[in-house]
C-alpha positions in Angstrom: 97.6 -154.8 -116.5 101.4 -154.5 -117.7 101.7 -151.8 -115.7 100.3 -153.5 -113.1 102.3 -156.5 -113.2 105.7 -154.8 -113.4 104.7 -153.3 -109.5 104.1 -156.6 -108.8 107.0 -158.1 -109.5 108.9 -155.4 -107.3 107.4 -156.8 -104.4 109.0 -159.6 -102.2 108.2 -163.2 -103.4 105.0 -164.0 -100.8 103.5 -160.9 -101.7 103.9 -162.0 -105.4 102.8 -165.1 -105.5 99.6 -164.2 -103.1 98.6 -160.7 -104.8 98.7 -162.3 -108.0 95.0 -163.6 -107.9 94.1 -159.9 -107.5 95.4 -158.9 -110.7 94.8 -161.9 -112.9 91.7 -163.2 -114.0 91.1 -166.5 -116.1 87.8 -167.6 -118.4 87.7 -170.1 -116.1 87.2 -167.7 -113.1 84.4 -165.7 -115.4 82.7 -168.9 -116.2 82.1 -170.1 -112.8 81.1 -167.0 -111.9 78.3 -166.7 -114.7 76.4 -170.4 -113.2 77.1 -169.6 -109.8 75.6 -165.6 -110.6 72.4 -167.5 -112.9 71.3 -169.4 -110.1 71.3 -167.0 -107.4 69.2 -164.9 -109.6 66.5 -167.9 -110.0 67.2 -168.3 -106.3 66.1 -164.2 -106.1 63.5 -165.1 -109.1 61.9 -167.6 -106.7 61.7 -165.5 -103.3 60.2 -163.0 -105.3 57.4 -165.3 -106.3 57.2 -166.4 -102.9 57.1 -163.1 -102.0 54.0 -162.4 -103.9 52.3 -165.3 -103.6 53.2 -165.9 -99.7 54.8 -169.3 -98.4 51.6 -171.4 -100.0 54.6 -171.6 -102.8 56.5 -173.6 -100.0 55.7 -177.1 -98.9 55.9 -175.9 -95.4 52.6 -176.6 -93.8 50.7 -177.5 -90.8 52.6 -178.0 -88.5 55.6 -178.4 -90.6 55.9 -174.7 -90.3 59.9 -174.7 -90.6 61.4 -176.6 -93.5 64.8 -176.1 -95.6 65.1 -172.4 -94.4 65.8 -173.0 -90.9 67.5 -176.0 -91.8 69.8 -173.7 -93.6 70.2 -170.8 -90.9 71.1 -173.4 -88.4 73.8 -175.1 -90.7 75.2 -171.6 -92.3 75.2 -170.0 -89.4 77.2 -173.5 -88.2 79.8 -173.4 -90.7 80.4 -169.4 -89.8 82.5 -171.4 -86.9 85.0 -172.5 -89.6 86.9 -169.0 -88.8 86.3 -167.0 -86.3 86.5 -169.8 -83.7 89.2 -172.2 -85.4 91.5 -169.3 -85.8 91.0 -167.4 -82.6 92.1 -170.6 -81.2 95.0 -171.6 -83.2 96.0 -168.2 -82.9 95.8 -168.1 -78.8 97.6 -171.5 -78.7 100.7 -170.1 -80.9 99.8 -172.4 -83.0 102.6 -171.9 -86.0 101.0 -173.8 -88.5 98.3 -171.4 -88.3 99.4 -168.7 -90.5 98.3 -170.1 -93.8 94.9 -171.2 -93.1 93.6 -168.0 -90.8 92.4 -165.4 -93.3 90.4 -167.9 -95.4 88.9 -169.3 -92.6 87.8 -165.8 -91.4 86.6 -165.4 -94.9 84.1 -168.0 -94.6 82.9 -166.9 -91.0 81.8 -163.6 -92.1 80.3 -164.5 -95.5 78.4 -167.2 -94.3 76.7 -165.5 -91.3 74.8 -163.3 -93.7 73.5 -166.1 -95.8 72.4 -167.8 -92.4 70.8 -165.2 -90.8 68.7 -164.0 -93.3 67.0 -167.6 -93.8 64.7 -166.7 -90.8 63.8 -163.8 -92.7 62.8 -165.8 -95.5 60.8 -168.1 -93.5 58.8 -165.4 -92.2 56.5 -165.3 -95.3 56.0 -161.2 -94.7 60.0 -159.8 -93.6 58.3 -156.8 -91.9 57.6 -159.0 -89.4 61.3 -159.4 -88.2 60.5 -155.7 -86.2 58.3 -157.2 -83.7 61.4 -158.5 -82.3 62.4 -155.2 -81.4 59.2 -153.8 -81.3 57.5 -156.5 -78.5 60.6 -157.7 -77.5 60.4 -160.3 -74.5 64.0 -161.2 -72.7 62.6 -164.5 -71.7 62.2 -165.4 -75.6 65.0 -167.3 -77.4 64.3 -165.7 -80.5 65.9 -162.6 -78.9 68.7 -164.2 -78.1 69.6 -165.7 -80.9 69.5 -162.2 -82.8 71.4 -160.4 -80.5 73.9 -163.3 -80.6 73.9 -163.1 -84.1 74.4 -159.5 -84.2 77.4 -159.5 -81.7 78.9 -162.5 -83.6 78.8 -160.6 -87.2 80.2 -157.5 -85.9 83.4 -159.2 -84.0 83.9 -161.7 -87.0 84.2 -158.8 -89.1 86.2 -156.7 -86.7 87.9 -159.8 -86.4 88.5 -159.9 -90.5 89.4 -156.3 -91.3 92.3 -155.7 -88.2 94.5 -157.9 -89.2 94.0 -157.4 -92.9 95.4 -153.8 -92.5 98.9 -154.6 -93.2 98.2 -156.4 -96.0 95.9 -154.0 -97.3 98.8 -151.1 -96.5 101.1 -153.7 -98.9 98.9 -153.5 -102.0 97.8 -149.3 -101.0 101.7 -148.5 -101.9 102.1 -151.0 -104.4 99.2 -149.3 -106.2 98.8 -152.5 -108.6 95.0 -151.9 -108.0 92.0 -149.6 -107.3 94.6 -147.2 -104.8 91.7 -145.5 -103.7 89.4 -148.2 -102.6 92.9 -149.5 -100.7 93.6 -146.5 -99.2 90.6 -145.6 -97.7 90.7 -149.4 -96.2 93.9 -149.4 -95.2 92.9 -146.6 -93.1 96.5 -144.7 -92.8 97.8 -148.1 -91.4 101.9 -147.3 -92.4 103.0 -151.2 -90.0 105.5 -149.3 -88.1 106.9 -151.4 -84.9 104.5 -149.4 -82.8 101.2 -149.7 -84.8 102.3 -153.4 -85.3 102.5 -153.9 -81.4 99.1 -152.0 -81.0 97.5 -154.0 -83.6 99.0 -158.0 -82.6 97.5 -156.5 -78.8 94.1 -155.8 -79.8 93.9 -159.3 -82.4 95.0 -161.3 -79.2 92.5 -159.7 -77.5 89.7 -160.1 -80.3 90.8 -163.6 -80.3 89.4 -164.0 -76.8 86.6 -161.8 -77.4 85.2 -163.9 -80.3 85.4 -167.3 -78.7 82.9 -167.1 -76.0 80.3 -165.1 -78.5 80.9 -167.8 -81.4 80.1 -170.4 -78.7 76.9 -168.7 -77.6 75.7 -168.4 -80.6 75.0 -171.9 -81.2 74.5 -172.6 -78.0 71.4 -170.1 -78.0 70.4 -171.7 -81.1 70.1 -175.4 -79.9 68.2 -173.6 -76.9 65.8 -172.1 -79.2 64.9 -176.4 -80.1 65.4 -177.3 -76.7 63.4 -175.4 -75.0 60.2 -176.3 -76.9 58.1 -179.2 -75.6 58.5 -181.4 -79.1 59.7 -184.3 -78.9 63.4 -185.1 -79.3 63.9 -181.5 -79.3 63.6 -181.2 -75.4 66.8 -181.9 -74.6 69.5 -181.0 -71.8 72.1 -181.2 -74.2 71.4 -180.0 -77.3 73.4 -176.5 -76.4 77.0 -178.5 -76.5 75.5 -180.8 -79.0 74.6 -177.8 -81.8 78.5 -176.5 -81.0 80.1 -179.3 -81.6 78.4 -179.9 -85.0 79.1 -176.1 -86.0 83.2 -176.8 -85.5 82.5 -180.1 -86.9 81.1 -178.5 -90.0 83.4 -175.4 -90.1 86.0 -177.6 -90.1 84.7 -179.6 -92.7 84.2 -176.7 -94.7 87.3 -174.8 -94.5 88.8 -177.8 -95.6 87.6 -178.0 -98.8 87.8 -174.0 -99.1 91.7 -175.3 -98.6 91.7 -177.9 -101.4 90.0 -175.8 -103.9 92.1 -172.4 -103.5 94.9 -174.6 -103.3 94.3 -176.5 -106.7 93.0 -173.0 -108.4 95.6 -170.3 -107.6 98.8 -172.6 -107.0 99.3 -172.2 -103.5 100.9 -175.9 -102.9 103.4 -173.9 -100.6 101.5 -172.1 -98.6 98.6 -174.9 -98.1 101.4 -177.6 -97.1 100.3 -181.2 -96.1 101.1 -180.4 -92.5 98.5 -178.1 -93.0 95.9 -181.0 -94.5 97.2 -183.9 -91.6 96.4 -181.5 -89.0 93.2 -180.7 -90.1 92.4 -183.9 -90.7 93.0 -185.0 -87.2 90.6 -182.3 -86.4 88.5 -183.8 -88.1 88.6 -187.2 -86.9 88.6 -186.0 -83.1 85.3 -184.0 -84.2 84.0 -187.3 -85.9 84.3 -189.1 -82.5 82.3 -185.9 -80.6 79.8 -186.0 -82.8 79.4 -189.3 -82.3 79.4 -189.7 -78.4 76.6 -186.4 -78.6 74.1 -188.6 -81.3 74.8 -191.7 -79.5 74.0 -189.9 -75.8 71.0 -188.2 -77.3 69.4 -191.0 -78.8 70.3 -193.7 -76.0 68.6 -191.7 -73.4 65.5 -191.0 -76.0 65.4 -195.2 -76.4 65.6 -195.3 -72.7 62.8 -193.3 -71.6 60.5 -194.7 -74.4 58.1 -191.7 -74.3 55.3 -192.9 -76.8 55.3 -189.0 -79.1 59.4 -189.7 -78.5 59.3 -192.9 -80.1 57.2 -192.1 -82.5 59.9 -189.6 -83.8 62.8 -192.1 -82.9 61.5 -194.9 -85.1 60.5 -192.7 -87.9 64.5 -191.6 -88.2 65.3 -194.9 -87.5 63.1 -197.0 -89.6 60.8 -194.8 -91.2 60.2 -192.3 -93.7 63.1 -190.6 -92.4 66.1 -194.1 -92.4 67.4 -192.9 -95.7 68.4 -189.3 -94.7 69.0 -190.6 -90.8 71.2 -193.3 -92.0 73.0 -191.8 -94.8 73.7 -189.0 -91.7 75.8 -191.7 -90.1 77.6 -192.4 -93.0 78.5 -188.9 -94.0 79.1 -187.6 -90.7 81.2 -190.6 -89.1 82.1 -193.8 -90.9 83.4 -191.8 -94.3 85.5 -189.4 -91.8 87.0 -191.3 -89.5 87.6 -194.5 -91.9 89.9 -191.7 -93.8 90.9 -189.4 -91.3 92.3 -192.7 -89.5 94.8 -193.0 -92.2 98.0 -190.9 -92.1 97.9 -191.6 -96.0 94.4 -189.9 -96.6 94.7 -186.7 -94.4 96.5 -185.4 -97.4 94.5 -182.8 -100.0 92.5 -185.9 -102.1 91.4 -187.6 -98.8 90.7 -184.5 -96.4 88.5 -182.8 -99.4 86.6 -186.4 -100.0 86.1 -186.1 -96.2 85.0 -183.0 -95.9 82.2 -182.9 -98.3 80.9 -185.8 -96.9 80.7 -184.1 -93.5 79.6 -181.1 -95.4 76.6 -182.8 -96.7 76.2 -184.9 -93.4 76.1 -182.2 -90.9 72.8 -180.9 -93.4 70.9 -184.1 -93.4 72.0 -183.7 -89.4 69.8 -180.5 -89.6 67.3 -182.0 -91.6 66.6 -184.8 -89.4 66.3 -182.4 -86.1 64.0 -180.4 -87.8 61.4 -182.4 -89.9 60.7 -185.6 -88.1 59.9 -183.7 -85.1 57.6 -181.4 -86.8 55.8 -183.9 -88.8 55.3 -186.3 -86.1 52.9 -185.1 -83.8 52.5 -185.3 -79.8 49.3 -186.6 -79.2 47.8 -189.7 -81.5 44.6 -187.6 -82.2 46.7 -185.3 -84.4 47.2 -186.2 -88.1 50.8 -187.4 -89.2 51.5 -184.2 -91.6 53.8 -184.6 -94.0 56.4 -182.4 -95.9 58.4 -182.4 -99.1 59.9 -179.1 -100.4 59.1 -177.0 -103.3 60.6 -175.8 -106.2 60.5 -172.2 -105.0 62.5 -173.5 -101.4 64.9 -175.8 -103.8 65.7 -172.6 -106.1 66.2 -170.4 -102.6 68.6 -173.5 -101.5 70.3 -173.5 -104.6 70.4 -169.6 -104.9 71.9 -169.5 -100.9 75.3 -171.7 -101.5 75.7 -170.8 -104.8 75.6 -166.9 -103.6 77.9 -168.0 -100.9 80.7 -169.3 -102.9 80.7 -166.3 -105.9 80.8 -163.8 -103.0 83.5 -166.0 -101.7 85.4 -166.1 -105.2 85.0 -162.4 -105.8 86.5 -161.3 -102.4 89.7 -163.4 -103.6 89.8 -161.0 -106.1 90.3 -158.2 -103.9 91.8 -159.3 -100.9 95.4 -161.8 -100.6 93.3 -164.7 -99.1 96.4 -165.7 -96.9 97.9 -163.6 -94.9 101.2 -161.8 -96.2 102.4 -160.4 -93.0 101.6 -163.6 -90.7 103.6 -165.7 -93.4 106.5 -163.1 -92.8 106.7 -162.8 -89.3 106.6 -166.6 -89.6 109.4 -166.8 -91.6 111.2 -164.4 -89.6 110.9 -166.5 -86.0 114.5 -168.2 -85.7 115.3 -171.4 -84.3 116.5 -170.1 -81.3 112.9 -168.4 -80.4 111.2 -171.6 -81.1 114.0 -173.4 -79.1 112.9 -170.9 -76.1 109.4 -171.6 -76.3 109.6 -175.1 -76.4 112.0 -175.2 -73.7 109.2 -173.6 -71.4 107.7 -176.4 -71.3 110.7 -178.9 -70.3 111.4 -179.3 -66.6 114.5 -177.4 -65.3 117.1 -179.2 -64.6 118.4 -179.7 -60.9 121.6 -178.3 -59.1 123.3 -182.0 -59.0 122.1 -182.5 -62.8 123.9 -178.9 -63.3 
């Protein structure tokens, strides 16, 4: 570790300060990791008694036959927007601010995507099941949509991950402050000469437009595979927009606390600035007010057409069994975020995080009320009202998913700078006259008398 150290502090200042996480280790770090690490193994303890047993362990039933777990794919698989999407677009727009935030953000896409698409699995009761999607595949079926959306999603958010992290991962190969093998296989013989440079900022811009349209699709496929089931308040024309706004509105959420907490833990108060926070916030609020418009325009129209099974479902979120979680919804995901995110005061670290669990938590109950009121509350009056409450064994699983999540998340901080070195760099190395250039390209010329 000494030895280790003393390369360190031969590097330049940002690669210091950000490579220093990979080398140091506190209790604090082990500790966290030992809960999180106990209860994803109950979560594992509990699928395997599911397993066994089959999904009578659940409180899934009939015809609530999808419960937490695809409430969880659909809001993991939401959050993946948090990097992929958010960076590929800061990154397109030149945004400058950007360089700070991109690499965690990208961490979170391609993390979470595997913890959201194997809920389905999960729900399945019997995974050998998940082959007769391939096996009687049907290209009219949502279902096979959404996996090859899925699919195509992981693969460029990863692509997406690793390219730009070569330089970085070049940085710490010659430093040799840790594992030089595992680094120099993964830096891949990447030496960040101007040419390899060029090559590589050419193929991330064009990733960046790659990965847009294929984050979009996928929750866009996803809010088909609800709306084009005849349930009621499922059938609905605009549930594709309305599932992508929620993911940003989530991933943003997310990434925001991500922000706080690495901020807090490894020092980064320079690198996480509270340009960085007011900006987000104001994401934030402008996603508050989408989300908004899309609830409001999806239940309005539901009121409106006063379809008995509709109502049925409508008064049981709005009134019913269903008020607390609908209600405390609208708290979460609107008044709480846009009463701070209003205030230039509160889109700072302490407000922004407050905000962003809320959505966190919001955008789940969200889920929750798409999935079980519609499930529970049947069509036709001869059909029993079923009824649905979840088990331990789906509780551990939930548990077991986000905790899982968040060590896999702490662990990769361990072996990979979680902001970019290079981007901060080239950031630091754009002059005034550059930025003086760019912005001038947006200014009118001025005219020949003028002159």
């Amino acid at each position: 570790m000494d030895d280790a150290e003393t390369k360190l502090r031969a590097l330049p200042e940002d690669a210091r300060t950000l490579l220093r996480p990979l080398i140091h280790t506190t209790w604090r770090f082990y500790l966290a990791a030992s809960l999180l690490g106990a209860v994803t193994l109950w979560g594992i303890g509990a699928y395997v008694l599911q397993f066994r047993h089959g999904l009578g362990e659940t409180g899934l039933n009939r015809p609530e036959y999808w419960g937490i777990y695809i409430i969880d794919f659909v809001f993991f698989i939401g959050i993946s927007h948090a990097g992929t999407l958010i960076s590929a677009i800061l990154r397109i727009s030149k945004a400058e601010w950007r360089r700070a935030i991109t690499r965690s953000a990208e961490f979170i896409t391609v993390l979470v995507i595997g913890f959201g698409a194997i809920q389905p699995i999960v729900d399945l009761g019997r995974p050998d099941r998940l082959l007769n999607i391939f096996a009687h595949a049907h290209l009219r079926s949502p279902l096979l949509w959404d996996v090859m959306s899925i699919c195509f999603y992981l693969t460029a958010s990863t692509i997406y991950l690793y390219l730009p992290m070569l330089p970085d991962l070049a940085i710490i190969r010659d430093a040799e402050i840790k594992a030089p093998r595992f680094y120099r296989f993964l830096a891949a013989g990447y030496r960040d000469t101007p040419e390899q440079r060029r090559r590589l900022e050419k193929v991330i811009g064009v990733l960046a437009i790659v990965v847009i349209p294929i984050a979009v699709s996928v929750h866009t496929v996803i809010g088909w595979i609800f709306a084009m089931t005849l349930r009621p308040m499922w059938h609905s024309t605009i549930f594709g927009p309305y599932f992508v706004v929620g993911a940003i509105y989530s991933g943003i959420a997310a990434l925001l606390v991500a922000m706080v907490i690495l901020r807090r833990v490894y020092h980064l108060e320079r690198y996480f600035k509270p340009v960085h926070f007011d900006y987000m916030g104001r994401l934030l609020l402008l996603f508050s007010l989408l989300w908004l418009y899309f609830t409001f325009a999806e239940y309005l129209t539901a009121f409106y057409g006063s379809e008995p099974a509709e109502m049925r479902t409508f008064w049981a979120r709005i009134s019913g069994p269903f008020a607390v979680p609908f209600w405390l919804m609208a708290f979460c995901c609107f008044v709480l975020p846009f009463a701070l995110m209003c205030r230039k005061a509160m889109r700072a670290p302490t407000g922004t995080l407050i905000a962003g669990i809320a959505v966190v938590i919001g955008m789940w109950l969200e889920r929750f009320n798409i999935v079980v009121p519609t499930s529970v509350n049947p069509r036709f009056d001869l059909e029993p009202v079923a009824h649905y409450f979840p088990s331990g064994v789906e509780l551990s699983i939930l548990a077991a998913t986000f905790s899982g999540f968040i060590l896999l998340y702490m662990v990769a901080t361990k072996f990979f700078p979680i902001i970019s070195i290079w981007e901060i760099r080239e950031g630091r190395e754009v002059s005034v006259r550059e930025v003086a250039e760019r912005v001038a390209d947006y200014l009118p010329t001025e005219s020949a008398e003028a002159a």
